[in-house]
C-alpha positions in Angstrom: 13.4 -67.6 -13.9 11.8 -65.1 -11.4 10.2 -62.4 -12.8 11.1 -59.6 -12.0 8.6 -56.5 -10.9 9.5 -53.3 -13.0 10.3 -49.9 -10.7 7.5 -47.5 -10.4 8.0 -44.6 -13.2 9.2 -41.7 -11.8 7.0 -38.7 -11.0 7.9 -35.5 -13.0 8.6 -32.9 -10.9 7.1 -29.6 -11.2 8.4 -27.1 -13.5 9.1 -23.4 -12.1 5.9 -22.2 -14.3 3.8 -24.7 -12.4 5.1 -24.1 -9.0 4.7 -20.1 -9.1 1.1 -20.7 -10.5 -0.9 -18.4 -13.4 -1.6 -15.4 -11.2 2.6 -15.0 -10.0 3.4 -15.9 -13.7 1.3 -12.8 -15.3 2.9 -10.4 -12.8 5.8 -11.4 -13.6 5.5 -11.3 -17.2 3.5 -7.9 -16.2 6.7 -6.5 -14.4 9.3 -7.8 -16.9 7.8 -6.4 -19.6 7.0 -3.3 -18.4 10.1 -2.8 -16.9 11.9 -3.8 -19.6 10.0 -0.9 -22.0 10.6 1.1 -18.8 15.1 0.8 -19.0 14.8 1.1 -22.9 12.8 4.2 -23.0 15.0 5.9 -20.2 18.1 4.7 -22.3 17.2 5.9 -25.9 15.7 9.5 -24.0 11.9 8.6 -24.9 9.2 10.5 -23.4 8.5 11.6 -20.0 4.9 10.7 -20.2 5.6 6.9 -21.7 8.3 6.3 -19.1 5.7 7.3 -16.1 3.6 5.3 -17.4 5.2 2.1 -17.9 7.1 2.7 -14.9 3.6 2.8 -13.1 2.3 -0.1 -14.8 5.9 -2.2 -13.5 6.3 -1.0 -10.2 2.0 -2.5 -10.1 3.2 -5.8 -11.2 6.1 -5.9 -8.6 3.9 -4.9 -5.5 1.6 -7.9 -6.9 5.0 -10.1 -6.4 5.6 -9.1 -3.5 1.7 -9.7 -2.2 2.0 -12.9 -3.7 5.5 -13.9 -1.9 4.7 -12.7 1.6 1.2 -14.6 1.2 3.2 -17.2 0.2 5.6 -17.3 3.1 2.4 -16.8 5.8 0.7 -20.1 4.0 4.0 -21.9 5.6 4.4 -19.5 8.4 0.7 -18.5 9.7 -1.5 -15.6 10.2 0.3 -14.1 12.7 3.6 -13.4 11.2 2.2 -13.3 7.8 0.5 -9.6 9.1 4.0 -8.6 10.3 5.6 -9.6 6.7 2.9 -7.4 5.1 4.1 -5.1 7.2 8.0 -5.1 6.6 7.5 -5.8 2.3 4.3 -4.9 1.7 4.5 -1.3 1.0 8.2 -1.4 -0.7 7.4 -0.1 -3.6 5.8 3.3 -1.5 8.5 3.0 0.9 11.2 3.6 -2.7 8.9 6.0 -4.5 9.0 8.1 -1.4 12.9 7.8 -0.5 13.4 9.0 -4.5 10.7 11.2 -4.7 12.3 13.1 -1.5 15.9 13.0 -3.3 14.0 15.0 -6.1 12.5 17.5 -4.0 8.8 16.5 -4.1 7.8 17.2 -0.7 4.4 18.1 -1.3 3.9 15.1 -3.7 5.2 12.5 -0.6 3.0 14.5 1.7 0.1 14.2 -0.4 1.0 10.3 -1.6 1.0 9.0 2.3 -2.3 10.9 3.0 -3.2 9.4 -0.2 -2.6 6.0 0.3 -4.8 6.3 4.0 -7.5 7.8 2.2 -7.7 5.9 -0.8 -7.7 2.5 1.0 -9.7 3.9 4.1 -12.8 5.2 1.2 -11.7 4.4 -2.5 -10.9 0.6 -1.9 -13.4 -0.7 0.6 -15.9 1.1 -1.0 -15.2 -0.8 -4.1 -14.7 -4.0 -2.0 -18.5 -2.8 -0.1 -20.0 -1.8 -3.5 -19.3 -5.0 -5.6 -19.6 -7.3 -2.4 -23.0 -6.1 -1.8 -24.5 -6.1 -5.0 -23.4 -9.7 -5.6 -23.9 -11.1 -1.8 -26.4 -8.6 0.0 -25.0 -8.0 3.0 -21.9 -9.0 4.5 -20.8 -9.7 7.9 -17.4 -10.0 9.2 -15.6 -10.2 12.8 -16.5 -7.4 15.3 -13.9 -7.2 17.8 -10.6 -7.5 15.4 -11.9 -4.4 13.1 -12.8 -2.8 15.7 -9.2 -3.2 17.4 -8.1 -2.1 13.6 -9.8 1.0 13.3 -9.2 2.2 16.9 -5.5 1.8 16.2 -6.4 4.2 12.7 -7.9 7.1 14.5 -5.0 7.1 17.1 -2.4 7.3 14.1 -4.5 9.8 12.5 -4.8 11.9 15.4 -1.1 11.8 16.3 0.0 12.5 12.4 -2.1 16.3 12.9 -1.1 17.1 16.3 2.1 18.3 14.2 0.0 20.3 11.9 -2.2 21.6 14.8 1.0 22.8 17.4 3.1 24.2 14.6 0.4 26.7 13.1 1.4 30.7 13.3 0.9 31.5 17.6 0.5 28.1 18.3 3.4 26.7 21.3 5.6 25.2 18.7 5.8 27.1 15.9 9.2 27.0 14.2 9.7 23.6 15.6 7.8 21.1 12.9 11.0 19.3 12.2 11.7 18.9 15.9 8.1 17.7 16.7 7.6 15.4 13.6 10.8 13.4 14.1 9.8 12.9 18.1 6.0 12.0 17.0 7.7 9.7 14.5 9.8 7.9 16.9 6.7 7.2 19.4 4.9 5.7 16.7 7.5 3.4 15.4 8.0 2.5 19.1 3.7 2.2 18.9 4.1 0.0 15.6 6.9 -2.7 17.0 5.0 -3.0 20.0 2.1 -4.0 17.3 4.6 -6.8 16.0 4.4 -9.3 19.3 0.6 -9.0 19.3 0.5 -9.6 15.6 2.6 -12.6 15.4 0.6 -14.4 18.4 -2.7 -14.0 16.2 -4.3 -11.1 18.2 -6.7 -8.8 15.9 -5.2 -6.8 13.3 -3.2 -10.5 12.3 -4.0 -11.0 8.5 -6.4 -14.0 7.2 -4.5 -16.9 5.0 -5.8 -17.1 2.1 -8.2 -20.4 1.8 -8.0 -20.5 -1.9 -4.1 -21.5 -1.7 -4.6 -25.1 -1.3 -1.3 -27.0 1.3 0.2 -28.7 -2.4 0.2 -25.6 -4.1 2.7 -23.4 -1.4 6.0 -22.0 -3.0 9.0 -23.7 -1.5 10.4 -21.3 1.0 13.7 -20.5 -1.1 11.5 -19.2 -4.0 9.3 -17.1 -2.0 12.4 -15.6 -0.1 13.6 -15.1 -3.5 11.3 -13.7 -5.3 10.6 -11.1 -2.7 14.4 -10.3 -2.9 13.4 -9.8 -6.8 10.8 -7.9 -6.6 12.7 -5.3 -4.2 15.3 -5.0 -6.0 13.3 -4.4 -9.1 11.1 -1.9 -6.8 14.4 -0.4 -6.3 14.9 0.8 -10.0 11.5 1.4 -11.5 10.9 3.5 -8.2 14.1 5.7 -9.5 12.3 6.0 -13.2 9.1 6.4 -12.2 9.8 9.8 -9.8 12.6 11.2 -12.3 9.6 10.9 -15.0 6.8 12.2 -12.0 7.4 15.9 -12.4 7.8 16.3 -16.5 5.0 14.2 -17.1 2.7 15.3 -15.2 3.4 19.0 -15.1 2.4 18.3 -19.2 -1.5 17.9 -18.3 -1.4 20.7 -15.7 -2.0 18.7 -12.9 -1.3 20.0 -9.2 1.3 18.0 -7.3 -1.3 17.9 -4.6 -3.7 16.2 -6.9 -1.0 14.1 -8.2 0.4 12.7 -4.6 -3.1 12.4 -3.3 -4.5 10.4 -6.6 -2.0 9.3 -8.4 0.9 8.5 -7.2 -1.1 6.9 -4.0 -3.2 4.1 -6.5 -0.7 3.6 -8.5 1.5 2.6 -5.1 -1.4 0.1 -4.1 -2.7 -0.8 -7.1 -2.6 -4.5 -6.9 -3.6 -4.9 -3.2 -6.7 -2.8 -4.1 -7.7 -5.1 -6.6 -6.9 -8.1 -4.1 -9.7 -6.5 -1.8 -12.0 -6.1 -3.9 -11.6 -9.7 -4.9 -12.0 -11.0 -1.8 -15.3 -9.1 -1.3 -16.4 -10.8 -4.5 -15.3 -13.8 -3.2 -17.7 -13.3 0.2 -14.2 -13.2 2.0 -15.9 -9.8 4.2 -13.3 -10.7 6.8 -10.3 -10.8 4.5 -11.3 -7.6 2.3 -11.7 -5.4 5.7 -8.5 -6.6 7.4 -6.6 -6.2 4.0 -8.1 -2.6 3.8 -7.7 -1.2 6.9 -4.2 -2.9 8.2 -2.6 -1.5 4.9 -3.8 1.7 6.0 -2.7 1.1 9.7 0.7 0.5 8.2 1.3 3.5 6.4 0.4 5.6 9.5 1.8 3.8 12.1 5.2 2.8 10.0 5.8 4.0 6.0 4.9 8.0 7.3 7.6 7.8 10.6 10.2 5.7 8.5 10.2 8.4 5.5 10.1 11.1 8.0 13.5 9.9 9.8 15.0 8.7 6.7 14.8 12.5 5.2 16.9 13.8 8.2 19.6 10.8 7.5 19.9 11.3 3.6 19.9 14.8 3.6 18.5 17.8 1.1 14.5 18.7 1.9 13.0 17.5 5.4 9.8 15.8 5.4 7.8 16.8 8.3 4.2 15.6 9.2 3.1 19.6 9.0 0.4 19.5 5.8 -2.4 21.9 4.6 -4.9 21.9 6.9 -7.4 21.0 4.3 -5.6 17.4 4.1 -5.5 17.2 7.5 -9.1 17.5 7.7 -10.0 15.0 4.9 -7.6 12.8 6.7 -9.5 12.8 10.1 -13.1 12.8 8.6 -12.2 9.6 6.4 -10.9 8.0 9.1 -13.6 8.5 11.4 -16.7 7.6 8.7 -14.8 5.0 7.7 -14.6 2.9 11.7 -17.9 4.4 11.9 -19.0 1.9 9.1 -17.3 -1.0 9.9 -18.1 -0.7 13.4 -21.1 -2.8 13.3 -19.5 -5.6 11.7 -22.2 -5.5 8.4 -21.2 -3.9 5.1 -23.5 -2.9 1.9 -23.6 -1.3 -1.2 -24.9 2.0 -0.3 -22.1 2.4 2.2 -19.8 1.5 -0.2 -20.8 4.4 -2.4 -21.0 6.8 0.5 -17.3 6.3 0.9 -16.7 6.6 -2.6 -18.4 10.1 -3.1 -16.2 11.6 -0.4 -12.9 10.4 -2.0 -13.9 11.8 -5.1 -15.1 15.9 -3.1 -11.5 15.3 -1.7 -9.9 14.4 -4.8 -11.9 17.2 -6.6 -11.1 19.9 -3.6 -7.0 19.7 -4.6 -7.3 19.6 -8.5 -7.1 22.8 -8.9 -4.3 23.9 -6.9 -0.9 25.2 -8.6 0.4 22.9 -11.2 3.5 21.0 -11.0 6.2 23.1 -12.4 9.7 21.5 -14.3 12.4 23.6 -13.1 
C-alpha cells in the first residue's frame, strides 16, 4: 500500500494585533482609553480641567492613527501620493478643533492655534529634531534642492497670510474690507495648494520620504488602513467637540490668555504625535525625513488648513475668521519663517541651531502670556 505524503500544516494567519504592529496598538489603546474617560466625564458633568485634558491626550493618540494609516497607505502607494494624503488627513484633528472652536466663538484662540502650529513646527519641533540629532550624530546633512523648494513655498504663504493684516490696518486701501480680502487671498492659495498636488504625486520636492523602517511584510492591508483612518476621523470628530467646549473653562481657571493658549497650547497639543515622529527620525539619522516632515506640515497649514477654516466660517455661519491678527503675531510669524529657511538652506543641521530656534519660540511664547485672560461668559 502507497504511502501516502501528509499535507503541509497550515500557516496561521496573522491576528489583527499582529498586523497593526506595537506602535498602532498603544495609540490605539492611547485613544480608546482616553476617549473613553473623555465621554464619561462629559456625561457624569466632571471637571472642565480633567475633560481638557484627557480630551488632549485622545485627540494625540488619534492624530498618531491617522500618521500611522496614511504612512501606511503611501508604503503601498509611494512617496508621491503619500505627501498628498498627509495633506488631505493629516491635520484632521486641527482642521475639527478649529471648525468647533469657531462654532464657540474662539476667534482669537483659532487665530493664534494656526500661527501656532507654523511656528511651533517651523522653531519648537526641528529644533528638538536639530538639538537631539546633533548631539547624538554631529552634524547632519540632508537634500538641498527639495528643502529648499519647501521653504520657498513657506515664505510665500507667510507673506501672503499678512498682506491681510498689512492692507486692512486704520488708513491703509482696504480698511473695512478684511473679510472681503481674506476669503479672495484664501481662494488663491487653495488654487496655489492643488496646483502643489500634481507636483507632489509625481515625486517632485516637497513629496514625503517612506519610511525604511516599515519592512514590505509588515504593510497593513489596504482595507484596514482605509479603515482605520475612517476611525480615527470620526473619533477626531467627537473629542474635537469635548476638547473646545472644555477649552475656555479650563483654561480661563489658570489665568491663561487665549492668545497664549492658541499659540502654545492648543497648537502642540494639535501636533503632538507628528512632533515626536520628527524628532525620532532625527534620532534615527533620518535628517531628510525629520526636515520634510517639519516643514511640509507647516506648508500645509498655510497653504490649506488656514484658507479651508477661513471659507468654512463664511459657510457655517456666527464669527468670521479672517487672516487680520495682531501685528505682533504677524511679525513672529515672518521672522520664524525666514530664520528658519535660513537654516536649512545649507543643507547641514546642528545642535546650536537647534537651540537658536528654540529660544525664539520660547521670547514668542513669553511675549503673549500675559495678555488678557480667557474669560467664561
Amino acid at each position: 500500500m502507497a504511502s501516502q505524503t501528509a499535507p503541509p500544516p497550515e500557516l496561521p494567519r496573522p491576528n489583527l494585533a499582529a498586523v497593526l504592529g506595537k506602535q498602532a496598538l498603544i495609540l490605539i489603546s492611547l485613544a480608546v482609553v482616553a476617549g473613553g474617560l473623555s465621554l464619561v466625564l462629559v456625561l457624569a458633568g466632571g471637571a472642565p480641567t480633567m475633560i481638557f485634558v484627557a480630551s488632549a491626550v485622545a485627540l494625540a493618540g488619534l492624530a498618531g492613527l491617522v500618521g500611522e494609516g496614511t504612512e501606511q497607505l503611501g508604503q503601498r502607494f509611494g512617496p508621491g501620493l503619500t505627501g498628498v494624503l498627509q495633506s488631505a488627513l493629516g491635520n484632521l484633528p486641527e482642521l475639527f478643533i478649529g471648525i468647533f472652536s469657531l462654532r464657540a466663538g474662539l476667534i482669537v484662540v483659532v487665530q493664534s492655534a494656526l500661527i501656532g502650529s507654523i511656528l511651533a513646527n517651523s522653531l519648537l519641533v526641528m529644533g528638538l529634531a536639530f538639538v537631539f540629532g546633533g548631539l547624538k550624530h554631529g552634524v547632519q546633512t540632508f537634500g538641498v534642492q527639495p528643502v529648499r523648494m519647501i521653504a520657498t513655498l513657506l515664505v510665500l504663504a507667510v507673506a501672503a497670510l499678512a498682506i491681510p493684516t498689512l492692507a486692512t490696518a486704520p488708513g491703509a486701501p482696504d480698511a473695512g474690507h478684511a473679510t472681503d480680502l481674506s476669503v479672495i487671498t484664501a481662494i488663491v492659495l487653495l488654487i496655489l495648494f492643488a496646483a502643489s498636488i500634481p507636483f507632489s504625486i509625481s515625486g517632485g520636492p516637497g513629496a514625503s520620504s517612506l519610511n525604511p523602517e516599515i519592512k514590505a511584510s509588515e504593510v497593513w492591508p489596504l482595507r484596514l488602513g482605509v479603515g482605520v483612518l475612517i476611525v480615527a476621523a470620526i473619533g477626531s470628530a467627537f473629542v474635537s467637540d469635548w476638547f473646545v467646549d472644555s477649552l475656555r473653562p479650563a483654561l480661563a481657571s489658570f489665568g491663561i490668555s487665549e492668545a497664549f493658549a492658541g499659540l502654545v497650547i492648543v497648537a502642540i497639543a494639535g501636533n503632538a504625535v507628528e512632533n515626536v515622529a520628527s524628532v525620532q527620525a532625527a534620532l534615527r539619522n533620518q535628517a531628510d525625513l525629520a526636515i520634510s516632515l517639519v516643514l511640509n506640515s507647516s506648508l500645509q497649514v498655510a497653504l490649506a488648513l488656514i484658507p479651508a477654516l477661513v471659507l468654512i466660517s463664511v459657510v457655517i455661519g456666527g464669527p468670521t475668521l479672517t487672516l487680520v491678527t495682531s501685528p505682533l503675531l504677524i511679525g513672529a510669524l515672518g521672522l520664524s519663517v525666514i530664520l528658519s529657511a535660513f537654516v536649512v538652506f545649507d543643507g547641514e543641521s546642528t545642535w546650536l541651531e537647534g537651540l537658536a530656534l528654540i529660544a525664539l519660540y520660547v521670547i514668542i511664547a513669553a511675549s503673549v502670556w500675559f495678555g488678557p485672560p480667557i474669560q467664561v461668559h
